[in-house]
SESEKE-800409 format. One record per residue (C-alpha): residue number from 1; residue in three letters; x, y, z. Coordinates in nm, 2 decimals. Example, Ala and Ser with C-alpha at 12.3 -4.5 7.8 and 13.67 -1.06 7.14 Angstrom:
2
<node num="1" residuo="ALA" px="1.23" py="-0.45" pz="0.78"/>
<node num="2" residuo="SER" px="1.37" py="-0.11" pz="0.71"/>
***
This chain:
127
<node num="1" residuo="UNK" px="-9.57" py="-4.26" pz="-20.77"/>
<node num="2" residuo="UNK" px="-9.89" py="-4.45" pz="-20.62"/>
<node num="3" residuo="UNK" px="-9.70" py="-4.79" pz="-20.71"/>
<node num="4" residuo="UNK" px="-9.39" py="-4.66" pz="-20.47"/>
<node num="5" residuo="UNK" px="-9.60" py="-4.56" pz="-20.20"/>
<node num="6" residuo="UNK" px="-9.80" py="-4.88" pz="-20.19"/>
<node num="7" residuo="UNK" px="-9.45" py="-5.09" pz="-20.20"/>
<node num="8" residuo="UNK" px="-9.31" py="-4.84" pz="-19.92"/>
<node num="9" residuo="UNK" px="-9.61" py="-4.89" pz="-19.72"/>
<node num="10" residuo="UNK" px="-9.63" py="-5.27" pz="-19.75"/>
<node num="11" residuo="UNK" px="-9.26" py="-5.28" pz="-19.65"/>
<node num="12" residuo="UNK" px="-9.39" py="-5.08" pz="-19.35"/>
<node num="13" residuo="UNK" px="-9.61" py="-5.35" pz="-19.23"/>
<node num="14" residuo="UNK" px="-9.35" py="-5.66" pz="-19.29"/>
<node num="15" residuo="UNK" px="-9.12" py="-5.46" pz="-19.07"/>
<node num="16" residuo="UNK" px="-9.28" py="-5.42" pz="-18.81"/>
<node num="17" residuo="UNK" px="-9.45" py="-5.74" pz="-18.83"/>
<node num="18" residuo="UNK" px="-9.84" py="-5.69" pz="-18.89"/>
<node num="19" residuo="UNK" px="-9.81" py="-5.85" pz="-19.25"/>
<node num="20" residuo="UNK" px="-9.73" py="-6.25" pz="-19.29"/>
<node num="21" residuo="UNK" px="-9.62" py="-6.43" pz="-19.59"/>
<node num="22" residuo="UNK" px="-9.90" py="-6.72" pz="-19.65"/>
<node num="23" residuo="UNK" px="-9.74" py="-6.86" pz="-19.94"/>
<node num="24" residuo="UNK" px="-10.05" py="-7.05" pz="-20.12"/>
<node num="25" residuo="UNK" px="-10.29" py="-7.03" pz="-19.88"/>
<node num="26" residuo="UNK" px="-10.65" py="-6.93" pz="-19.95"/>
<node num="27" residuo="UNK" px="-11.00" py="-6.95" pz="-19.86"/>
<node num="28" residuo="UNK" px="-11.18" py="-7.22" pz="-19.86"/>
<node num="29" residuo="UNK" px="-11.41" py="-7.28" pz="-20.15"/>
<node num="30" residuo="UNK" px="-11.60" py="-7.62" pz="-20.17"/>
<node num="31" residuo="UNK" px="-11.79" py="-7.72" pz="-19.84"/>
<node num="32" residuo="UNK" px="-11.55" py="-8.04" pz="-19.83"/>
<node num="33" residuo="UNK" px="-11.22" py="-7.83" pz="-19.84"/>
<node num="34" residuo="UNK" px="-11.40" py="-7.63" pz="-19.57"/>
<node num="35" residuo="UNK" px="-11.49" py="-7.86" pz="-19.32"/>
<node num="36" residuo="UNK" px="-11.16" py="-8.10" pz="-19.38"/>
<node num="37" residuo="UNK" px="-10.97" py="-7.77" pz="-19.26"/>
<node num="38" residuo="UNK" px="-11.21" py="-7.73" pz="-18.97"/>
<node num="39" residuo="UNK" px="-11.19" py="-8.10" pz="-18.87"/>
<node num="40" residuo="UNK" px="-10.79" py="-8.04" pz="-18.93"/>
<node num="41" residuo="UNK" px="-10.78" py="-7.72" pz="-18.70"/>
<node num="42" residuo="UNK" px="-10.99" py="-7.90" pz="-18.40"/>
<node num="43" residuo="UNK" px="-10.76" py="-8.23" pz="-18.41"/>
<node num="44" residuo="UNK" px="-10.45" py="-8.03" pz="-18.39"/>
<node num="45" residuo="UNK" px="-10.54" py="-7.73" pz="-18.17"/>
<node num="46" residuo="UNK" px="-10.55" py="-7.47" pz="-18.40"/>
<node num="47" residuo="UNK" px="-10.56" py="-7.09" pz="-18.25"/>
<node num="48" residuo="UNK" px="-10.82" py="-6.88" pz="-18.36"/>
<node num="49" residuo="UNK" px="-10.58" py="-6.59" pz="-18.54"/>
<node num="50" residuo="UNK" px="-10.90" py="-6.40" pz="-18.73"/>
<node num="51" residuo="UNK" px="-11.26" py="-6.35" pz="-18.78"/>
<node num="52" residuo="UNK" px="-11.41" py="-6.10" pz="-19.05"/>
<node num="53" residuo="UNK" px="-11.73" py="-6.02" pz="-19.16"/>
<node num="54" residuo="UNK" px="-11.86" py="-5.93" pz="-19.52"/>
<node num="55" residuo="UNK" px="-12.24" py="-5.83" pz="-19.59"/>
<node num="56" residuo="UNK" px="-12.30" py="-5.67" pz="-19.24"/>
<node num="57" residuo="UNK" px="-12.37" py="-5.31" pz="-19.42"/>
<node num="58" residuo="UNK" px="-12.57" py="-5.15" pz="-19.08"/>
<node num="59" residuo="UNK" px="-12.49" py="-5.40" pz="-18.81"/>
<node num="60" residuo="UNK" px="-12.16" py="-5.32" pz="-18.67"/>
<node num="61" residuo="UNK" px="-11.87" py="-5.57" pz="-18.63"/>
<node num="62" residuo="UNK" px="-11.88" py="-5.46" pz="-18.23"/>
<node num="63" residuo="UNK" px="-12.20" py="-5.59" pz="-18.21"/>
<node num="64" residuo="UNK" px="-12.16" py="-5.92" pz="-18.41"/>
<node num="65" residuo="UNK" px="-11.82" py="-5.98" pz="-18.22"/>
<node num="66" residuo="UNK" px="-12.06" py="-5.99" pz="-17.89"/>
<node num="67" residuo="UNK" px="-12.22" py="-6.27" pz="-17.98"/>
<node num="68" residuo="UNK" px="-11.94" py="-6.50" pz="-18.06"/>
<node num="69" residuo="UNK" px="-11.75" py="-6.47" pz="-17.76"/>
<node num="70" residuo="UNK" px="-11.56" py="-6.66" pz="-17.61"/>
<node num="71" residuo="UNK" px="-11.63" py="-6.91" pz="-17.84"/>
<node num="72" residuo="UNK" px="-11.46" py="-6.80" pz="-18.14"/>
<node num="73" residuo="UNK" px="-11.27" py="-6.52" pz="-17.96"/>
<node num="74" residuo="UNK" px="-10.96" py="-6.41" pz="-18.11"/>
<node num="75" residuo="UNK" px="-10.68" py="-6.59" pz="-17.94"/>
<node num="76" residuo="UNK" px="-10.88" py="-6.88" pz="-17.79"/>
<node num="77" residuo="UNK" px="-10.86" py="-7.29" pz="-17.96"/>
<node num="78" residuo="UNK" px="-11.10" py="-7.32" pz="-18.25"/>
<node num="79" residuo="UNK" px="-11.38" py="-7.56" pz="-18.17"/>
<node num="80" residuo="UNK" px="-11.68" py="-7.66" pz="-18.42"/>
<node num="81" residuo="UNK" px="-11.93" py="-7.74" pz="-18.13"/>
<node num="82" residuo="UNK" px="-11.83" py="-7.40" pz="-17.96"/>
<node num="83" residuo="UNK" px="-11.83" py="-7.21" pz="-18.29"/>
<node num="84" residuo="UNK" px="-12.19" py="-7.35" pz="-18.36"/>
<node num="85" residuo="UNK" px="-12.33" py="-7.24" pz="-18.02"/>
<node num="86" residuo="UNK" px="-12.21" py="-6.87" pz="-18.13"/>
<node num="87" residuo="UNK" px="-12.40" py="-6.90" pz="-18.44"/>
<node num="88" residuo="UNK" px="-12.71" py="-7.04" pz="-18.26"/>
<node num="89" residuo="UNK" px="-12.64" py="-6.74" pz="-18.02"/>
<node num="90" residuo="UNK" px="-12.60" py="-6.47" pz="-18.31"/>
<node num="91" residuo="UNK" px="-12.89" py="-6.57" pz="-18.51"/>
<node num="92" residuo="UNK" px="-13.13" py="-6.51" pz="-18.25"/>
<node num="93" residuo="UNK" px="-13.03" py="-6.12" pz="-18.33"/>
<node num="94" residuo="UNK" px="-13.32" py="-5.98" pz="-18.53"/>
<node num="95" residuo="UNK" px="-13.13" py="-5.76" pz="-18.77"/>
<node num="96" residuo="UNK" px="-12.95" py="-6.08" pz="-18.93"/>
<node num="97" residuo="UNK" px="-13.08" py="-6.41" pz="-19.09"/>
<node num="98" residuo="UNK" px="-12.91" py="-6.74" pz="-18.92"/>
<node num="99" residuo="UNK" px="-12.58" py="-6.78" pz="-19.00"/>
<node num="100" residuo="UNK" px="-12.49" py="-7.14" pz="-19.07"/>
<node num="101" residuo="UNK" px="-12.13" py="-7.35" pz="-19.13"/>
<node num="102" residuo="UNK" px="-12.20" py="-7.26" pz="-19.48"/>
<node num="103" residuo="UNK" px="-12.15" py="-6.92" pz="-19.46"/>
<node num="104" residuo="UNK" px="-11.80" py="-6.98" pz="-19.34"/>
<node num="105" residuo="UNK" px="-11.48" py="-6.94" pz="-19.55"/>
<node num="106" residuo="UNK" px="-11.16" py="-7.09" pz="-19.37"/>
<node num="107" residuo="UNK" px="-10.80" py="-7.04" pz="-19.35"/>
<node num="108" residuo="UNK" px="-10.56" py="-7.23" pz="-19.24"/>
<node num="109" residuo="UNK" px="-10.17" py="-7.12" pz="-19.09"/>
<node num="110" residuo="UNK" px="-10.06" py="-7.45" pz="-19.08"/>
<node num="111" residuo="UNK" px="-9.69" py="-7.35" pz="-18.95"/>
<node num="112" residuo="UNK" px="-9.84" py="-7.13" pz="-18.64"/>
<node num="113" residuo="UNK" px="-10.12" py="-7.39" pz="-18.62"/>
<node num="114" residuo="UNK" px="-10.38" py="-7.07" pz="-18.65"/>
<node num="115" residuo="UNK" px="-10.72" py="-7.04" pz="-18.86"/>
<node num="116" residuo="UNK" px="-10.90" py="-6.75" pz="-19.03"/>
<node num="117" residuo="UNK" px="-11.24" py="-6.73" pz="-19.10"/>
<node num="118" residuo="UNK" px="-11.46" py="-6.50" pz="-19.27"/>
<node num="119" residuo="UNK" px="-11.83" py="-6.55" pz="-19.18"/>
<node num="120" residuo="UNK" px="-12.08" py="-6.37" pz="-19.46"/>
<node num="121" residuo="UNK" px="-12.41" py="-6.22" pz="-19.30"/>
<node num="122" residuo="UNK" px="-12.75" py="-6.14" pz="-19.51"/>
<node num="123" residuo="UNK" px="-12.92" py="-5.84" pz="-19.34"/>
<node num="124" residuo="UNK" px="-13.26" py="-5.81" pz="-19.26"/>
<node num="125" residuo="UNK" px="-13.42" py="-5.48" pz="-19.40"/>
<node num="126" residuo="UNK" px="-13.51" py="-5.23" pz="-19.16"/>
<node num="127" residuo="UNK" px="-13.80" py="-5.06" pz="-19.09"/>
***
């Protein structure tokens, strides 16, 4: 019954277009893999299609998304120089430690020419 529901609903999103085939595409793993696919997505004008967060428990994503823009703004051309400047910019917050190019996972589309990222945060504790 679950199994149905899940199928129905995943045939939902492919419908109406929010879900995309990636065929074997996954995160990056190794720190070369990850910056060959940033160098990749600068050269050829990659799009940035997604950012995510993992480890922000109490900071909300609003407030993280602040601080990146428009640098790595959903829509806009990835850029390494840019996307550093954001991280500069968002670890000046106090409730995070700095966030670094190693605490980047990447994606890349390579047929729509977009890239994915998933950025992990350590909090600082609160008081």
């Amino acid at each position: 019954m679950i199994a149905s529901g899940l199928l129905a609903f995943f045939c939902l999103f492919v419908i109406t277009g929010f879900a995309t085939a990636q065929g074997n595409a996954r995160l990056s793993k190794t720190k070369e893999e990850r910056d060959f696919r940033m160098q990749k997505a600068e050269q050829e004008q990659y799009c940035v299609r997604r950012v995510e967060f993992t480890g922000n428990v109490y900071t909300r994503d609003k407030e993280i998304r602040i601080h990146l823009v428009p640098e790595l703004e959903e829509g806009n051309l990835f850029n390494r120089d840019g996307m550093l400047r954001a991280f500069r910019r968002l670890s000046k917050n106090e409730f995070i430690y700095p966030v670094t190019v190693n605490d980047v996972r990447v994606l890349l589309d390579e047929v729509n020419k977009d890239i994915d990222m998933v950025i992990k945060f350590k909090e600082r504790k609160r008081r």
